[in-house]
mmCIF file of the N, C-alpha and C atoms, coordinates in Angstrom:
data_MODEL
# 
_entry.id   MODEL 
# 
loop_
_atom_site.group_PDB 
_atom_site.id 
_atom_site.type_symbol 
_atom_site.label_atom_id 
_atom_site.label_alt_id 
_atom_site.label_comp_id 
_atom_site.label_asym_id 
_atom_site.label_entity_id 
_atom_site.label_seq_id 
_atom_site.pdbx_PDB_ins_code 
_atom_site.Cartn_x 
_atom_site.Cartn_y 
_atom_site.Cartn_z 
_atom_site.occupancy 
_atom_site.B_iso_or_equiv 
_atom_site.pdbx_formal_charge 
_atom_site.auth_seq_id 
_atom_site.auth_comp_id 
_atom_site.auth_asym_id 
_atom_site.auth_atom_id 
_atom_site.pdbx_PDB_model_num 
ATOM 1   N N  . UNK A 1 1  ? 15.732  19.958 -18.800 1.00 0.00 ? 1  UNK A N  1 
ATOM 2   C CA . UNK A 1 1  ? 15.015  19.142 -17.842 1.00 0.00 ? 1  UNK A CA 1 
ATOM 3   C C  . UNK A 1 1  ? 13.529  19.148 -18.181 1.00 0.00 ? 1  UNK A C  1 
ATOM 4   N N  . UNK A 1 2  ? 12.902  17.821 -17.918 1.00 0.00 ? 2  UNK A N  1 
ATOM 5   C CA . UNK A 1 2  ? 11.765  18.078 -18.364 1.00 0.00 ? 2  UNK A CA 1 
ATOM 6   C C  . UNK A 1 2  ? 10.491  17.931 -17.441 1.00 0.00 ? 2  UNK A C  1 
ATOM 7   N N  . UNK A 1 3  ? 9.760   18.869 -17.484 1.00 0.00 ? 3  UNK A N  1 
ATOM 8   C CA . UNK A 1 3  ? 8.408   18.887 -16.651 1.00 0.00 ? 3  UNK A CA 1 
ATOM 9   C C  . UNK A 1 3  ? 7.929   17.444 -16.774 1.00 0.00 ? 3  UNK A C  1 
ATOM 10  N N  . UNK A 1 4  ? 7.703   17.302 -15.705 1.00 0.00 ? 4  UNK A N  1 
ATOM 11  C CA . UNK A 1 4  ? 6.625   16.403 -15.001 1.00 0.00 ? 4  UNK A CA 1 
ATOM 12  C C  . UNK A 1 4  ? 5.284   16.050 -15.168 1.00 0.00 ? 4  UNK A C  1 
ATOM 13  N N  . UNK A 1 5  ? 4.416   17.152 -15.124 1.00 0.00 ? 5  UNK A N  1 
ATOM 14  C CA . UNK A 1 5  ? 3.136   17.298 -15.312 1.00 0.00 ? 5  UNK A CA 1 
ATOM 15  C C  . UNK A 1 5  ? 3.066   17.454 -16.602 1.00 0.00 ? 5  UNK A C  1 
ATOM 16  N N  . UNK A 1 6  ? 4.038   17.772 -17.850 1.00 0.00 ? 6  UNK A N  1 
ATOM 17  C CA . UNK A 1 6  ? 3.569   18.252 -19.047 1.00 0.00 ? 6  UNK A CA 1 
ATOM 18  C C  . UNK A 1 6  ? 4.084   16.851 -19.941 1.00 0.00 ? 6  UNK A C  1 
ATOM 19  N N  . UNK A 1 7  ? 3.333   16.220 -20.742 1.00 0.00 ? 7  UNK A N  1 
ATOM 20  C CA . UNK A 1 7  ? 3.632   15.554 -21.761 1.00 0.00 ? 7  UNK A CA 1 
ATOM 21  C C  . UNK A 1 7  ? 3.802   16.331 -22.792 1.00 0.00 ? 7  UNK A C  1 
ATOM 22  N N  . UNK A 1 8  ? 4.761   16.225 -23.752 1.00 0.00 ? 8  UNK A N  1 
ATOM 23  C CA . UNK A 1 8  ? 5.504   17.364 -24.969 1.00 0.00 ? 8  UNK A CA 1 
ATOM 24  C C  . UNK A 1 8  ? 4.219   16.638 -25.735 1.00 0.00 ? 8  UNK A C  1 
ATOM 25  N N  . UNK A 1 9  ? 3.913   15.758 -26.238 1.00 0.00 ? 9  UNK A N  1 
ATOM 26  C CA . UNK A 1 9  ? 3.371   15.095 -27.423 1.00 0.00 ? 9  UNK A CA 1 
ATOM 27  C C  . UNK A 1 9  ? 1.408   15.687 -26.927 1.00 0.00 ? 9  UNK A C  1 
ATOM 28  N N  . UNK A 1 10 ? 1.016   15.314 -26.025 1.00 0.00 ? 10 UNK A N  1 
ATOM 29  C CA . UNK A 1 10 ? 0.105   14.821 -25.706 1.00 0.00 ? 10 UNK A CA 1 
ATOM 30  C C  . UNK A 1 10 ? -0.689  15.887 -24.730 1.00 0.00 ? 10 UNK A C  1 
ATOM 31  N N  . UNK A 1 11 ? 0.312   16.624 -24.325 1.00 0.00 ? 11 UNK A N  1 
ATOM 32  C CA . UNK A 1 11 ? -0.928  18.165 -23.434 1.00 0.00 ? 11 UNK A CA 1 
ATOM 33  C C  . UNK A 1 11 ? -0.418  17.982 -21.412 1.00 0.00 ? 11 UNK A C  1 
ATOM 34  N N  . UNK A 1 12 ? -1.251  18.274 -20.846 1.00 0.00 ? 12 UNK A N  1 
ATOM 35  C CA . UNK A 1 12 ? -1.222  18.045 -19.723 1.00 0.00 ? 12 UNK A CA 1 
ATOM 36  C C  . UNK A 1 12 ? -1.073  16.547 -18.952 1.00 0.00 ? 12 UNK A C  1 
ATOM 37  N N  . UNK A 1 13 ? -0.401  15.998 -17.788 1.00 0.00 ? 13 UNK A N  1 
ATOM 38  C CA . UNK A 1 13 ? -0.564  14.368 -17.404 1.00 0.00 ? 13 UNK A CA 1 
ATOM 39  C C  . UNK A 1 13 ? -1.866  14.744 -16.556 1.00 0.00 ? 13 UNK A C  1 
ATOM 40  N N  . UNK A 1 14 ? -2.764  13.589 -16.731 1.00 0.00 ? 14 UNK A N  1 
ATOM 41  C CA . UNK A 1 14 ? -3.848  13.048 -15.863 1.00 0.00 ? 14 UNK A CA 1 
ATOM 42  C C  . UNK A 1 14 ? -3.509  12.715 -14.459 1.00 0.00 ? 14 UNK A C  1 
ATOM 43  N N  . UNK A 1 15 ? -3.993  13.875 -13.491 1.00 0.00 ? 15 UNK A N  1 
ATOM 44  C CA . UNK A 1 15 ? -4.347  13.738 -12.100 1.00 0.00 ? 15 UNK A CA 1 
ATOM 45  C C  . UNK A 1 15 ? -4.311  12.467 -11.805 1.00 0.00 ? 15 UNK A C  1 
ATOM 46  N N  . UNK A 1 16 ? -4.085  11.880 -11.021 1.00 0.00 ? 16 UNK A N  1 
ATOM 47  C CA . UNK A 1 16 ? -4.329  10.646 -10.314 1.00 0.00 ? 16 UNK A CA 1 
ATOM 48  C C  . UNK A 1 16 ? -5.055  11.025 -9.252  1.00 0.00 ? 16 UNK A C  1 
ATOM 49  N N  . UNK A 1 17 ? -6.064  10.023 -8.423  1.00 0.00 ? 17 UNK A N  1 
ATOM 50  C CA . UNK A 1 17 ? -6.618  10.106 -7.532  1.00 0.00 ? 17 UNK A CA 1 
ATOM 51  C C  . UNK A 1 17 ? -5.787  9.046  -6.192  1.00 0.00 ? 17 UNK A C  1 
ATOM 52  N N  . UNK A 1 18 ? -5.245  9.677  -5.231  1.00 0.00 ? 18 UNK A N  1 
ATOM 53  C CA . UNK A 1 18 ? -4.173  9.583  -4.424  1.00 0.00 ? 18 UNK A CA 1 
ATOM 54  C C  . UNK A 1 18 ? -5.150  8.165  -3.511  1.00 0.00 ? 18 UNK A C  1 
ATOM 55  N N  . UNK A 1 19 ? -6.040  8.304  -3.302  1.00 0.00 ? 19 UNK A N  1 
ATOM 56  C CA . UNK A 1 19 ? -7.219  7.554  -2.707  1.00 0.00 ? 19 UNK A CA 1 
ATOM 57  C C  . UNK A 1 19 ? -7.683  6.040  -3.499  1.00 0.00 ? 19 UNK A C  1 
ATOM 58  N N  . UNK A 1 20 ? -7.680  6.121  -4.924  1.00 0.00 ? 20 UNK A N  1 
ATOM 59  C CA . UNK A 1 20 ? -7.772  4.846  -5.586  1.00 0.00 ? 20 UNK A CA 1 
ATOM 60  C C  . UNK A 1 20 ? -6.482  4.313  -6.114  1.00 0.00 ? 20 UNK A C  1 
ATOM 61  N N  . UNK A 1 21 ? -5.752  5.109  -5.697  1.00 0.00 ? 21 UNK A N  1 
ATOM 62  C CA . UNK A 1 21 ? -4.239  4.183  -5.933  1.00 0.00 ? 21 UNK A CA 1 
ATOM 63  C C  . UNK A 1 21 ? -3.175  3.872  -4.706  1.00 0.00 ? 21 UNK A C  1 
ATOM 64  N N  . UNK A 1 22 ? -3.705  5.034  -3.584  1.00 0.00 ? 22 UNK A N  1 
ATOM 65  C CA . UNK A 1 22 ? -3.426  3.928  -2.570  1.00 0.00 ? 22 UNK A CA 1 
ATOM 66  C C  . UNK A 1 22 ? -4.921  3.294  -1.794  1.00 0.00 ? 22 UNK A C  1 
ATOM 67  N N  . UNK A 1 23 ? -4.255  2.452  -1.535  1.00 0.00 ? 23 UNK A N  1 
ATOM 68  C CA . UNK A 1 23 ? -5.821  1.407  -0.564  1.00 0.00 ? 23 UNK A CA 1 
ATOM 69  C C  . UNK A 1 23 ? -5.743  1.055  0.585   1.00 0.00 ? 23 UNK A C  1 
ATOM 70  N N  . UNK A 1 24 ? -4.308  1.657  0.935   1.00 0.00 ? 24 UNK A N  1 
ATOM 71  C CA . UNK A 1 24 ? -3.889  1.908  2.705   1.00 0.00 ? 24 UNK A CA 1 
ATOM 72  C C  . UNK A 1 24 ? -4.484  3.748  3.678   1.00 0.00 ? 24 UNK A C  1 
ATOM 73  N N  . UNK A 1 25 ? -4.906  4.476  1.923   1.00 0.00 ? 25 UNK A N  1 
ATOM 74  C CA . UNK A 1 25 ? -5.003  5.634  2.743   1.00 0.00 ? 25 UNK A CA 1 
ATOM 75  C C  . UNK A 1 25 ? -6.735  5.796  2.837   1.00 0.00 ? 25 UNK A C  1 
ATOM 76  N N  . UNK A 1 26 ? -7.192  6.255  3.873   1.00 0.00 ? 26 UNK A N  1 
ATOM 77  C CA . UNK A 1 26 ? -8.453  6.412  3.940   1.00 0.00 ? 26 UNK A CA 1 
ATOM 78  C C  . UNK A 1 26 ? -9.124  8.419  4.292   1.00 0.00 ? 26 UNK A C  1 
ATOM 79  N N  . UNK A 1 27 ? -10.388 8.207  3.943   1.00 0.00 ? 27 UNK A N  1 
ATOM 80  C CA . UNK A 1 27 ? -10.508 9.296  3.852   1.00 0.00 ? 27 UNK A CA 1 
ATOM 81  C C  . UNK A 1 27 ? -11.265 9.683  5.380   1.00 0.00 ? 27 UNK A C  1 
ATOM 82  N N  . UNK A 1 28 ? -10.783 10.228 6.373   1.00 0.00 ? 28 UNK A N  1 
ATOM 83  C CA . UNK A 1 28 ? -11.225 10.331 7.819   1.00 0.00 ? 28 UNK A CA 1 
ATOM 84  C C  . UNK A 1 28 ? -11.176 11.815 8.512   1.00 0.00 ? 28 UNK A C  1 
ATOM 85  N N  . UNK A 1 29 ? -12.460 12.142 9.168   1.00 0.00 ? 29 UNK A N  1 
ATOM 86  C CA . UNK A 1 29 ? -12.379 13.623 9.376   1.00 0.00 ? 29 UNK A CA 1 
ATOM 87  C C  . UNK A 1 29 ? -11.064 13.722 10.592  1.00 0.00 ? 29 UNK A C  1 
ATOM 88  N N  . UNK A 1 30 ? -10.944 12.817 11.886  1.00 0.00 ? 30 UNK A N  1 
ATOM 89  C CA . UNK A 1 30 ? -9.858  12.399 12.391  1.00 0.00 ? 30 UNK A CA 1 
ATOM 90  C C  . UNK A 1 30 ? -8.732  12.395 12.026  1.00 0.00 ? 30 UNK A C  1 
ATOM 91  N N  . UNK A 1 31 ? -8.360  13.141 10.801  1.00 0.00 ? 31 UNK A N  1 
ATOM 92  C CA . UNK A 1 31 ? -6.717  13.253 10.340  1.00 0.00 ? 31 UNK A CA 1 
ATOM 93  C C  . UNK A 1 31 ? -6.594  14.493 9.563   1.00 0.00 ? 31 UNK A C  1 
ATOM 94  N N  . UNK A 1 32 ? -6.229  15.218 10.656  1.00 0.00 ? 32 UNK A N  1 
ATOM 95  C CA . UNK A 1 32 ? -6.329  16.561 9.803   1.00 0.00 ? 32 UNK A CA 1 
ATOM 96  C C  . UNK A 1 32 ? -4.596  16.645 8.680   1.00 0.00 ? 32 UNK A C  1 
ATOM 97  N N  . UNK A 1 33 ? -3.854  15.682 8.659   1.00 0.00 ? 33 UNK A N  1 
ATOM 98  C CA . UNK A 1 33 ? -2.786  15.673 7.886   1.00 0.00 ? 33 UNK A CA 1 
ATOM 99  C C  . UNK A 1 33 ? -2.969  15.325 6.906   1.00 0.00 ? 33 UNK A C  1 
ATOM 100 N N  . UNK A 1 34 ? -3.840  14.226 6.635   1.00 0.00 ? 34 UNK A N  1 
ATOM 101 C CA . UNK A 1 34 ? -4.329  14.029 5.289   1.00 0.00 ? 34 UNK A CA 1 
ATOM 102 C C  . UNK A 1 34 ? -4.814  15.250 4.217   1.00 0.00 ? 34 UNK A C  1 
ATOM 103 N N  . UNK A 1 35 ? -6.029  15.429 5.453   1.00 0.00 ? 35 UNK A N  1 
ATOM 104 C CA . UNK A 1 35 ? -7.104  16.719 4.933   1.00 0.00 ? 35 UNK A CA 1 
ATOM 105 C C  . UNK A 1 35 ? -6.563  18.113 4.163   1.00 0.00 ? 35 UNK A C  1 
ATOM 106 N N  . UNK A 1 36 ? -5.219  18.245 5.129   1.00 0.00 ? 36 UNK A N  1 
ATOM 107 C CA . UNK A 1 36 ? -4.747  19.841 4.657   1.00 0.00 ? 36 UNK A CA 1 
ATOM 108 C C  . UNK A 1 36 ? -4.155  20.034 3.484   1.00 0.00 ? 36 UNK A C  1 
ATOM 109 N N  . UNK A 1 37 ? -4.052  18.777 2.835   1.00 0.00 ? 37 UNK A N  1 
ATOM 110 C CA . UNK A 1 37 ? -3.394  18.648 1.372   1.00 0.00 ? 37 UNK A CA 1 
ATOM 111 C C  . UNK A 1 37 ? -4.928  19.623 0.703   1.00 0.00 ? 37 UNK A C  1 
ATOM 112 N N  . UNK A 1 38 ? -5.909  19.403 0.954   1.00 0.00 ? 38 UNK A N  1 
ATOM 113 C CA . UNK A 1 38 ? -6.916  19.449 0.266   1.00 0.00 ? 38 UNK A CA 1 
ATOM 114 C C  . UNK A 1 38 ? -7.585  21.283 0.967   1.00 0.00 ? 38 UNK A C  1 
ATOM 115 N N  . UNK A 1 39 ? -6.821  22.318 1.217   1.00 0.00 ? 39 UNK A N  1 
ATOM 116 C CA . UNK A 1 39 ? -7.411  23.206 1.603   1.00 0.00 ? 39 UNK A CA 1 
ATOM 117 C C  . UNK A 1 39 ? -6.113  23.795 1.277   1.00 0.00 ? 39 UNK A C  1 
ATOM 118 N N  . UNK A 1 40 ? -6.692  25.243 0.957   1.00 0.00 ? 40 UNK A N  1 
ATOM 119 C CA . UNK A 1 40 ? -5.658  26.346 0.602   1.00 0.00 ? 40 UNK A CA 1 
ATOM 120 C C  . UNK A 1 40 ? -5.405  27.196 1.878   1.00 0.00 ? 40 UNK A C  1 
ATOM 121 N N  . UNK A 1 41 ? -3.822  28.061 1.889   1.00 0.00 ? 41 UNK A N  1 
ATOM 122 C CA . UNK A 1 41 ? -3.827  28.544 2.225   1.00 0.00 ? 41 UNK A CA 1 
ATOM 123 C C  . UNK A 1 41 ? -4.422  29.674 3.389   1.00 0.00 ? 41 UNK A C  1 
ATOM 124 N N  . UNK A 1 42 ? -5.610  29.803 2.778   1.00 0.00 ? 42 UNK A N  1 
ATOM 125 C CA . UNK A 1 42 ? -7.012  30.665 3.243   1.00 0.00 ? 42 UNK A CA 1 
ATOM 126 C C  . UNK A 1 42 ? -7.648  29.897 3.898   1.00 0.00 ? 42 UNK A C  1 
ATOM 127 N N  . UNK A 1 43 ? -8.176  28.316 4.090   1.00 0.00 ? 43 UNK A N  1 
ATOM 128 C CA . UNK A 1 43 ? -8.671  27.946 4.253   1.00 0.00 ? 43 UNK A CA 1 
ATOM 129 C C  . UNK A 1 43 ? -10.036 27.199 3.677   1.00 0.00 ? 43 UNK A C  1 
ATOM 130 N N  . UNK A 1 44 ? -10.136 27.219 2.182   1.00 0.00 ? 44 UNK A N  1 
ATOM 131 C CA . UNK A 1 44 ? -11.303 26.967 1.493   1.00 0.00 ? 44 UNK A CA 1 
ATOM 132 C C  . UNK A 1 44 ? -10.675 25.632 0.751   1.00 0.00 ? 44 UNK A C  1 
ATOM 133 N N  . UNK A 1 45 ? -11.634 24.980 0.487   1.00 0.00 ? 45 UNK A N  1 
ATOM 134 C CA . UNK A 1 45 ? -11.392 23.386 0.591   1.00 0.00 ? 45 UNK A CA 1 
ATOM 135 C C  . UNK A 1 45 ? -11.232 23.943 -1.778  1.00 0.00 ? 45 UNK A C  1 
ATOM 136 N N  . UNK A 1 46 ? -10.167 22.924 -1.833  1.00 0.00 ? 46 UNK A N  1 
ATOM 137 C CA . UNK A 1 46 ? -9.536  22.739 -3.208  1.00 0.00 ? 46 UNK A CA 1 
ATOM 138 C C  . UNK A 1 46 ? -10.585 22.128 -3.969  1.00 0.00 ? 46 UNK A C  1 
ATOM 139 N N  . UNK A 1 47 ? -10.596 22.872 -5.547  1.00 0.00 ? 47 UNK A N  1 
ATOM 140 C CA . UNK A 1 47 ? -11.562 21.934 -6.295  1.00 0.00 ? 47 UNK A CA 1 
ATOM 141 C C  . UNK A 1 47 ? -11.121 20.526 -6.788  1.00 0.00 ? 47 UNK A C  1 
ATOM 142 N N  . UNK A 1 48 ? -11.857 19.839 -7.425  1.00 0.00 ? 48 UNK A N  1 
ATOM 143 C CA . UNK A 1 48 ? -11.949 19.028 -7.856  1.00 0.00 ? 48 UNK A CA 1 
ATOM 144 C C  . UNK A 1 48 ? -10.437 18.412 -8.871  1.00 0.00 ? 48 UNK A C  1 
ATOM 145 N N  . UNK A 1 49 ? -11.065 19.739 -9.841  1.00 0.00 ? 49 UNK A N  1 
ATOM 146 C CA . UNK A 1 49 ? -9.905  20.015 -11.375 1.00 0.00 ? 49 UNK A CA 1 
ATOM 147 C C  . UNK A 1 49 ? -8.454  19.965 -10.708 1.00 0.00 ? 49 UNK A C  1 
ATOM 148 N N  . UNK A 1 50 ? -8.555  20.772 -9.418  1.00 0.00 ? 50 UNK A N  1 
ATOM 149 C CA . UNK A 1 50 ? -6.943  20.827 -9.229  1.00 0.00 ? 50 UNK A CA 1 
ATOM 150 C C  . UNK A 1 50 ? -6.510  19.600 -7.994  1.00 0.00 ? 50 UNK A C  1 
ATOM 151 N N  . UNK A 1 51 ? -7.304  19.244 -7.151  1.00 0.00 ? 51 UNK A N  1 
ATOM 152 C CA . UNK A 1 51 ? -6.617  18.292 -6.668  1.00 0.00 ? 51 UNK A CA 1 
ATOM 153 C C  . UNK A 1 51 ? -6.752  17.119 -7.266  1.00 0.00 ? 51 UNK A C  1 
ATOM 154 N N  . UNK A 1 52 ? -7.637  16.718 -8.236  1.00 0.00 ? 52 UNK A N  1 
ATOM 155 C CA . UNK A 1 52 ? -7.259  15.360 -9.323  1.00 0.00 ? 52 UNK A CA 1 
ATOM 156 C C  . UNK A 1 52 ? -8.053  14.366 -8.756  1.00 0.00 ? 52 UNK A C  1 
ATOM 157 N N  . UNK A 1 53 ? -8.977  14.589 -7.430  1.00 0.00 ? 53 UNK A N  1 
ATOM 158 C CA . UNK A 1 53 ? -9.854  13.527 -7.049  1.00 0.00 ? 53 UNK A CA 1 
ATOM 159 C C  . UNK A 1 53 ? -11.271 13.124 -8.246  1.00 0.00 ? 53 UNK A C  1 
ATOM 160 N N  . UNK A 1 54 ? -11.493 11.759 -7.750  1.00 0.00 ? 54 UNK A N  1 
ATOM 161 C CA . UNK A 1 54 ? -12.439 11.296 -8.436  1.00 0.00 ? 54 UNK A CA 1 
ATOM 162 C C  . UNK A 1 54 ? -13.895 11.931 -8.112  1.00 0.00 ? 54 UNK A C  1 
ATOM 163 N N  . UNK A 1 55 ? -15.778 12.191 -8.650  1.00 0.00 ? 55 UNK A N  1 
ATOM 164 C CA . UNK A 1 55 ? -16.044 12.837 -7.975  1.00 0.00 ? 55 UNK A CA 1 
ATOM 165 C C  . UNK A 1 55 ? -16.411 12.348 -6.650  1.00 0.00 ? 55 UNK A C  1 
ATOM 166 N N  . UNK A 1 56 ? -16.360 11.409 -6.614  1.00 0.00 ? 56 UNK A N  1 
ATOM 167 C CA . UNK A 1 56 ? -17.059 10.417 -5.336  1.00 0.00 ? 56 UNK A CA 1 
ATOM 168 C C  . UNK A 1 56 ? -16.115 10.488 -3.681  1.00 0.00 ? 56 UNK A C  1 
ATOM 169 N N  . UNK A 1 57 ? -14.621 10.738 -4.365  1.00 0.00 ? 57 UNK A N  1 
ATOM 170 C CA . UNK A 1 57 ? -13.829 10.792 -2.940  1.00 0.00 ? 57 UNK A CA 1 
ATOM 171 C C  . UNK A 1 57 ? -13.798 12.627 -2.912  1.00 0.00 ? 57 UNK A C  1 
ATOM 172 N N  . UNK A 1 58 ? -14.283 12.993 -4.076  1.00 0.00 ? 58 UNK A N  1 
ATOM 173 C CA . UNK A 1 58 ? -14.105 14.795 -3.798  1.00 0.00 ? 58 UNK A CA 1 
ATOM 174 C C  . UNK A 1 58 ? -15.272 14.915 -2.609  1.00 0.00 ? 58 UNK A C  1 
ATOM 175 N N  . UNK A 1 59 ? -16.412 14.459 -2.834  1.00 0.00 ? 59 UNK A N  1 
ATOM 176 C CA . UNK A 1 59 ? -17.151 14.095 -2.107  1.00 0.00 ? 59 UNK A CA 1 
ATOM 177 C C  . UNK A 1 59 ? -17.627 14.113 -0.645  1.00 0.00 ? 59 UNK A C  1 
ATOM 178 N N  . UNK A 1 60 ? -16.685 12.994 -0.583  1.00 0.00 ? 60 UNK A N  1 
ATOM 179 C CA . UNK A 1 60 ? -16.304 12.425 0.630   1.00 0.00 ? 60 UNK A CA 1 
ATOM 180 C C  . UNK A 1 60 ? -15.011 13.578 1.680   1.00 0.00 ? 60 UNK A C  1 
ATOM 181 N N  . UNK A 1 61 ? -13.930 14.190 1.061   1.00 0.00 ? 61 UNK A N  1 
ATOM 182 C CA . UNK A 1 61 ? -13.358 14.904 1.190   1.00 0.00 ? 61 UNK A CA 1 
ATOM 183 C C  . UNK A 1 61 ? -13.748 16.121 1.777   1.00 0.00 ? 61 UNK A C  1 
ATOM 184 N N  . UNK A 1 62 ? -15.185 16.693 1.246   1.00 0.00 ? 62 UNK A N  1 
ATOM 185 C CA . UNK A 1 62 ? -15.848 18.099 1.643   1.00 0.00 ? 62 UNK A CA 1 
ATOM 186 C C  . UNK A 1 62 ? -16.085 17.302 2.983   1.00 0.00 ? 62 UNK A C  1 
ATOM 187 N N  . UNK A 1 63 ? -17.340 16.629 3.117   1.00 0.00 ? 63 UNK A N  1 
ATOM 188 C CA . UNK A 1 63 ? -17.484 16.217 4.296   1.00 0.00 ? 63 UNK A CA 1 
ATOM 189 C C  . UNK A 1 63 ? -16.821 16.311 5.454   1.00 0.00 ? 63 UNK A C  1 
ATOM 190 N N  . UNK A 1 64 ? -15.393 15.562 5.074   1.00 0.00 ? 64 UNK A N  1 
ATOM 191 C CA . UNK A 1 64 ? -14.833 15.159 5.924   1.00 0.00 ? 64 UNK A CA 1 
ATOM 192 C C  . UNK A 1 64 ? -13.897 16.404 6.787   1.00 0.00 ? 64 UNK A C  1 
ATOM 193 N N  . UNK A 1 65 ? -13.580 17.523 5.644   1.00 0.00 ? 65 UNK A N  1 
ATOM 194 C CA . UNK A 1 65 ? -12.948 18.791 6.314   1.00 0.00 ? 65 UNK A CA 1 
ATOM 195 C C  . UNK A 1 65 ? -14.350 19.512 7.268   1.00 0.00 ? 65 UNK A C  1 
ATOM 196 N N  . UNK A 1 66 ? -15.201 19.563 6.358   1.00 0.00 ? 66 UNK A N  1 
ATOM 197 C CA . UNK A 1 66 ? -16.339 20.111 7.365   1.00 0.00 ? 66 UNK A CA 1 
ATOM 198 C C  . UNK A 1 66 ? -16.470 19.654 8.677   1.00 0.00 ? 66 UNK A C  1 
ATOM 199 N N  . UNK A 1 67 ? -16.525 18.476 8.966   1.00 0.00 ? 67 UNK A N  1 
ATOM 200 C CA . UNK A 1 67 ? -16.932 17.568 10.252  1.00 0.00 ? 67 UNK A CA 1 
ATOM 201 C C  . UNK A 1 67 ? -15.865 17.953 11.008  1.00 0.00 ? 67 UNK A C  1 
ATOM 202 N N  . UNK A 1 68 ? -14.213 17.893 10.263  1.00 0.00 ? 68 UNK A N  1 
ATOM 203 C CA . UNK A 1 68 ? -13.124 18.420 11.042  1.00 0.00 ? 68 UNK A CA 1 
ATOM 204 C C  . UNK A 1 68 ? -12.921 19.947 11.088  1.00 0.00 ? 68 UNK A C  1 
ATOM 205 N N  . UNK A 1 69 ? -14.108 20.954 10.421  1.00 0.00 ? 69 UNK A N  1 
ATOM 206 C CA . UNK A 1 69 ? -13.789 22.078 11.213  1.00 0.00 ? 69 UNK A CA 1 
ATOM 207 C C  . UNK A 1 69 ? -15.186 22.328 12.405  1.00 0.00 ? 69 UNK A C  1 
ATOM 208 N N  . UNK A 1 70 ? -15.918 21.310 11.998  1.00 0.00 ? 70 UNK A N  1 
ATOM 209 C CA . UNK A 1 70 ? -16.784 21.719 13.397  1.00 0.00 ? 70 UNK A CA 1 
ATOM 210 C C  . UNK A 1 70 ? -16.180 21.369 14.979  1.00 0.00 ? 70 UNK A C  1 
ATOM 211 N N  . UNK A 1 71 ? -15.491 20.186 14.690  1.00 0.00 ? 71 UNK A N  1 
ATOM 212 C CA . UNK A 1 71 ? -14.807 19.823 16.011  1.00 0.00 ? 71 UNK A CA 1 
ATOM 213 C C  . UNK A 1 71 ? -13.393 20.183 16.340  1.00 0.00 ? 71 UNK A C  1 
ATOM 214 N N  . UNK A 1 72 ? -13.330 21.473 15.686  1.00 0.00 ? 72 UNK A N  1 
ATOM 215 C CA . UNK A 1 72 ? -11.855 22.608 15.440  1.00 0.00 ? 72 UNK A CA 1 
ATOM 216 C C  . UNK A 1 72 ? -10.618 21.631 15.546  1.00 0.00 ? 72 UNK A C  1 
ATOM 217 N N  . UNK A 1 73 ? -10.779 20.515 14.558  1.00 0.00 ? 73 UNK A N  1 
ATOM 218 C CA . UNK A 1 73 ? -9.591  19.922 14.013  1.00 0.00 ? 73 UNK A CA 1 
ATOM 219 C C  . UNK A 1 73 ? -8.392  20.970 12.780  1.00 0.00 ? 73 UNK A C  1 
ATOM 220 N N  . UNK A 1 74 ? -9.664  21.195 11.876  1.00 0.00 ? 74 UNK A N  1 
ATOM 221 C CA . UNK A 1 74 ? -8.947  22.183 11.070  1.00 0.00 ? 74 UNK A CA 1 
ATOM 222 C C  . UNK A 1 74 ? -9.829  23.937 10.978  1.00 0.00 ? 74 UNK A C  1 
ATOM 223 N N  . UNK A 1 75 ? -9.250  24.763 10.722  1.00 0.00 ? 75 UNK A N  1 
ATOM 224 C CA . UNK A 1 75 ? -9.787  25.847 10.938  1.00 0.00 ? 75 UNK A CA 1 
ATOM 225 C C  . UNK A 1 75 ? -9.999  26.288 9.456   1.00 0.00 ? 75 UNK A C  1 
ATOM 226 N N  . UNK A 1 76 ? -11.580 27.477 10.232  1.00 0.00 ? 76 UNK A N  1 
ATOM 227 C CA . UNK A 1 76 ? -12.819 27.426 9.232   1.00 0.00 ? 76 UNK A CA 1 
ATOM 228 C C  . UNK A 1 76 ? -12.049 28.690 7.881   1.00 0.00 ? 76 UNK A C  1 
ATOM 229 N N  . UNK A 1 77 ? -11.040 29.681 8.570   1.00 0.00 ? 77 UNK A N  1 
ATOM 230 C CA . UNK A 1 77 ? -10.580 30.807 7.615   1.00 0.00 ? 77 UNK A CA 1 
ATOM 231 C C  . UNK A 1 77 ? -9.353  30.639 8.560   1.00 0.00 ? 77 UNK A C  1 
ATOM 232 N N  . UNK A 1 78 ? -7.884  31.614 8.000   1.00 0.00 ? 78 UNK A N  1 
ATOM 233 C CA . UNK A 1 78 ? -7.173  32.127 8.338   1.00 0.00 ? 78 UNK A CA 1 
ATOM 234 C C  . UNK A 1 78 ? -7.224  33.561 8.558   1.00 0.00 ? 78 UNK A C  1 
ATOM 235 N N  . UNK A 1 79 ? -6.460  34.063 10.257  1.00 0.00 ? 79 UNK A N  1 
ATOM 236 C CA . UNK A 1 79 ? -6.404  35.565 10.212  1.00 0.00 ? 79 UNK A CA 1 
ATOM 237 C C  . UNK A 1 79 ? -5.707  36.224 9.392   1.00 0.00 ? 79 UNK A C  1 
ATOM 238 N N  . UNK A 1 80 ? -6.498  37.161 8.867   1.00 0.00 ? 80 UNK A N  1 
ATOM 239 C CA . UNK A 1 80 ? -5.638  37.939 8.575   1.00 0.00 ? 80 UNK A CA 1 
ATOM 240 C C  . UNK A 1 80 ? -5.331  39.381 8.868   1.00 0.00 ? 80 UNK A C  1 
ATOM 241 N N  . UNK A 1 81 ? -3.817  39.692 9.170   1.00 0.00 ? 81 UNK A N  1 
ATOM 242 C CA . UNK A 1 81 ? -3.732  40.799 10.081  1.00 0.00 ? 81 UNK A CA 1 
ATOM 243 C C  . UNK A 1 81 ? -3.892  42.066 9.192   1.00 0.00 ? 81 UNK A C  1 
ATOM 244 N N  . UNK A 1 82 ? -3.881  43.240 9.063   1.00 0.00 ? 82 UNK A N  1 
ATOM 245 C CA . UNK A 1 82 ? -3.781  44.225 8.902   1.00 0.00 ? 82 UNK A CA 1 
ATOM 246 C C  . UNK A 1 82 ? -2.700  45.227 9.290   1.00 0.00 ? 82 UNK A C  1 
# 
């Protein structure tokens, strides 16, 4: 079976930017379902390299989790218990 992400000939496949290939999805601090694609686990917003955005919607993206953790749409860390 063959990987997905790996071209045999050619190295790694090129990220797509989910934002310039669809033109129905927008980037809005108001949707924290969108947003959480773009934050780990922990809570710290994903780079660039790995979520495959362009830099202009990476951009736009920081913003937009920020604005949604000031108005505790999405949260700033996860607890962690001990």
């Amino acid at each position: 079976m063959r990987n997905p992400r790996f071209d045999g000939r050619r190295g790694r496949r090129r990220k797509v930017d989910r934002f310039l290939a669809d033109k129905s999805l927008v980037i809005d601090y108001k949707d924290p379902s969108i947003l959480k694609y773009f934050i780990t686990g922990r809570g710290k917003i994903v780079p660039r390299r790995v979520s495959g955005l362009c830099a202009k919607n990476q951009r736009k993206i920081t913003t937009a989790i920020k604005r949604a953790r000031m108005v505790a749409l999405l949260p700033f860390t996860t607890v962690k218990a001990h």
